[in-house]
N, C-alpha and C positions, 0 to 999 in steps of 0.2 A: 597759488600763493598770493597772487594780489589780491582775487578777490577775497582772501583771508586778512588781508593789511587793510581792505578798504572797507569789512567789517570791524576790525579793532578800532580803527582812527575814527569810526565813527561812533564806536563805543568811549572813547577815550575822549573827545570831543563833547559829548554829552552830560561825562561826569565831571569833567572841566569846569564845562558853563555854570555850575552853580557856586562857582567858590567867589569869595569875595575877597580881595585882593586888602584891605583897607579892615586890619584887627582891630576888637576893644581893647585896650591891653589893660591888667590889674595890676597893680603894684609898681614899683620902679624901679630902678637901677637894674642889677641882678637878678633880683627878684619878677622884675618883670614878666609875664606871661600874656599872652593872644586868646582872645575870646571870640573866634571866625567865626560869622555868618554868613547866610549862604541868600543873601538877595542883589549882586549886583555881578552878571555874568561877564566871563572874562573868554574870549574870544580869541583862538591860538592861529595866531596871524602870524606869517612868513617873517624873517628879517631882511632886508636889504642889505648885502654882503657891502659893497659901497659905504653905506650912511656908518658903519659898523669902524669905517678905518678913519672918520670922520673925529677928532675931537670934541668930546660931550662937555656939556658947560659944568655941567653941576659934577660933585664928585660921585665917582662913579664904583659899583661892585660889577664886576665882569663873571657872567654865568653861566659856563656852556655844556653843552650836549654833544652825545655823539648821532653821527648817522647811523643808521639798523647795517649790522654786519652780524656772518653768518646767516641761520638759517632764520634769523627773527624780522620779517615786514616791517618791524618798528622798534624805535627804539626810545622806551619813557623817559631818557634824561633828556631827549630834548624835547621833546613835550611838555617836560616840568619848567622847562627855560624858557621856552615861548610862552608860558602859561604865567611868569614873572614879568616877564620883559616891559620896560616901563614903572616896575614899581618903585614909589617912595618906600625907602625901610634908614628912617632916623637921619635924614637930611644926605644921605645917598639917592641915587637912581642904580635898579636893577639893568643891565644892558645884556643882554641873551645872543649867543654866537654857537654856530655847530662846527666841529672840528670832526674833521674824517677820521676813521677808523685807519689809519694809516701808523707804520711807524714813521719820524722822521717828517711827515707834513704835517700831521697834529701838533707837532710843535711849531714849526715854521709861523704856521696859523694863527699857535698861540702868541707866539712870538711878535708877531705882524701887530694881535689884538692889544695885549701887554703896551708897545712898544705908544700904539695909537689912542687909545683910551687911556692909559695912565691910571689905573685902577688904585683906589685905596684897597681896595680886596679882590681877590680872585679864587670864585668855587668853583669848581671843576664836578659835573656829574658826569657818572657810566652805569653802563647796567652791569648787575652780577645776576645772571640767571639762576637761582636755585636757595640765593639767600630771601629770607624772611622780612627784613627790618631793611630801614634807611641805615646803612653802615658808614657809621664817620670815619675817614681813615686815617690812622693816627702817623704810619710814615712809609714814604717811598722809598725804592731802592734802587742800586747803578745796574740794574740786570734788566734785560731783553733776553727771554725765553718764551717762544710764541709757540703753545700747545696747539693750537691752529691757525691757516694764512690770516692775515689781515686784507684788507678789502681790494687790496692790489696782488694780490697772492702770496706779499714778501712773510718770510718766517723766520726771522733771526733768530738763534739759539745761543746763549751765552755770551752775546755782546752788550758792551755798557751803554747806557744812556747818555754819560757824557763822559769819555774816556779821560776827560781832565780833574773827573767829579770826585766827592768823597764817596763810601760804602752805603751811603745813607742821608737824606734828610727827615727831619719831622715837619711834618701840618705847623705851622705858624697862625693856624684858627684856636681861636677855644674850646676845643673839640667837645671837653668834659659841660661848658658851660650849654653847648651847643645841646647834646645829650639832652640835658634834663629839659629843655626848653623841647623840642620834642617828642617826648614824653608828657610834656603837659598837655601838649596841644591835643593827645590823643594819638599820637603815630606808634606804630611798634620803632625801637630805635635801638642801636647796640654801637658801640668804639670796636671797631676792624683792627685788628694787628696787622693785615696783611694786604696790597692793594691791586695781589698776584703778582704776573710775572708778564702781560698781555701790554695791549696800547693805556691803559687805565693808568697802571702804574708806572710806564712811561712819560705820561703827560703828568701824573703828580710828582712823582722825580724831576723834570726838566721845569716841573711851574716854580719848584723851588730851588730848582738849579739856576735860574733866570734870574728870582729875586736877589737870590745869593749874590750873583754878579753887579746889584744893581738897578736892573729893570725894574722900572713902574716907580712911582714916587716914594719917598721916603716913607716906612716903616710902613710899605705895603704888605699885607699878609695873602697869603695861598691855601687853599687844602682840597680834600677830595672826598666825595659824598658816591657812595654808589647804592642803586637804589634797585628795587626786585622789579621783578618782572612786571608787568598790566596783566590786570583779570583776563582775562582770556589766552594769553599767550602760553603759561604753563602755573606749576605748582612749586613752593606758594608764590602767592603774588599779591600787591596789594591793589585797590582803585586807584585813580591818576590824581581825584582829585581830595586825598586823602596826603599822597605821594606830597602835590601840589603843597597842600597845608602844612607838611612836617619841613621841606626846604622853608617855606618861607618863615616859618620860627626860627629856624638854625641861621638864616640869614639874621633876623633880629639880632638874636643873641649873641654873635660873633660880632656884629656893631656896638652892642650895648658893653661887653666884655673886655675889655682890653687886658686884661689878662683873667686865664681861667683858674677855673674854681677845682675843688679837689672833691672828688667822688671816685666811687671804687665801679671801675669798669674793665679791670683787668680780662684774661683769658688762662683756663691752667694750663692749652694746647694748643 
């Protein structure tokens, strides 16, 4: 198994390095669109947990990942994170943090991040093994039901994420706007109904259980991106640094957006 993590990471490393972090973009506002080039390599360097609790000068989008759990050596959401980290998107800085695969400390964490960076925005990626497209997720829910342990072995079944919470929150991203900017870029892209019942929809539930309360500055927004698998890991799957291109549109557009646009991205099931 490692040596199978330490051929992907080197496969995912590679298709990384060609992306170019710095869009043309055409048009404006709304409209706006990214025209990526692929000549200035971006190099998926570590973060310092430290520098991360450190208050950032400029305003900040907070972007994390999780660590590989279950039987996966790797895990591309936070490969897509390190693969942002640093960037300008419309007078933000991207700031990339990895949250464990835990119930209960993935939030703590987040918590910690929220509390210390003060995010005008916070996206949250996970991986969904077996879907297709970068899925925006449109809303969490107060349910802890773990179809397998998490990376500590724990497995709650039927307990709430915040026993004091509502039944429910929604993504306070543009989710729809987010969508089509995605789609232009050239990514496969789809609105998620559902963000499971795992640590994924856990941490989107409690990101906007946080905001709810408060946390992070005023008319800070949250949501949640879960993205497929990496080319070699299983089927389908997409490259990393295709994955890499489609977040960083959805981060535009969710800047650019301050409130979304209407398009039809329902589900009949």
């Amino acid at each position: 198994m490692e040596s199978q993590g330490c051929i992907l990471r080197a496969h995912a490393d590679s298709r990384a390095a060609n992306y170019d972090e710095n869009p043309v973009w055409h048009g404006t506002g709304r409209d706006a669109s990214p025209a990526l080039v692929t000549t200035a390599p971006s190099p998926l360097a570590m973060i310092n947990d430290t520098r991360l609790l450190t208050p950032h000068a400029d305003r900040v989008i907070l972007l994390t990942g999780f660590d590989p759990f279950g039987d996966a050596p790797l895990n591309p959401s936070w490969l897509i994170a390190q693969a942002l980290h640093g960037q300008r998107v419309a007078g933000h800085v991207v700031v990339a943090a990895q949250l464990p695969t835990v119930f209960g400390q993935a939030l703590q964490r987040l918590a910690a991040l929220v509390h210390a960076q003060q995010p005008a925005m916070t996206l949250c990626l996970g991986l969904a093994g077996g879907r297709g497209a970068l899925s925006i997720e449109r809303i969490g829910i107060n349910i802890n039901d773990a179809r397998i342990p998490d990376n500590t072995g724990a497995q709650p079944i039927d307990t709430p994420v915040a026993p004091d919470g509502p039944a429910a929150y929604f993504a306070s991203l543009p989710i729809k706007a987010m969508l089509r900017a995605v789609l232009r870029a050239g990514v496969p892209c789809e609105v998620s109904q559902t963000a499971g019942t795992f640590v994924c929809n856990h941490v989107l539930y409690g990101l906007m259980h946080l905001l709810a309360q408060g946390a992070g500055p005023v008319g800070a927004r949250g949501g949640f991106v879960h993205v497929p698998w990496l080319t070699g890991q299983g089927e389908p799957h997409l490259p990393l640094r295709d994955m890499v291109r489609g977040v960083h549109a959805a981060l535009w557009a969710a800047v650019l957006a301050p409130q979304d646009i209407t398009l039809q991205a329902g589900a009949t099931h």
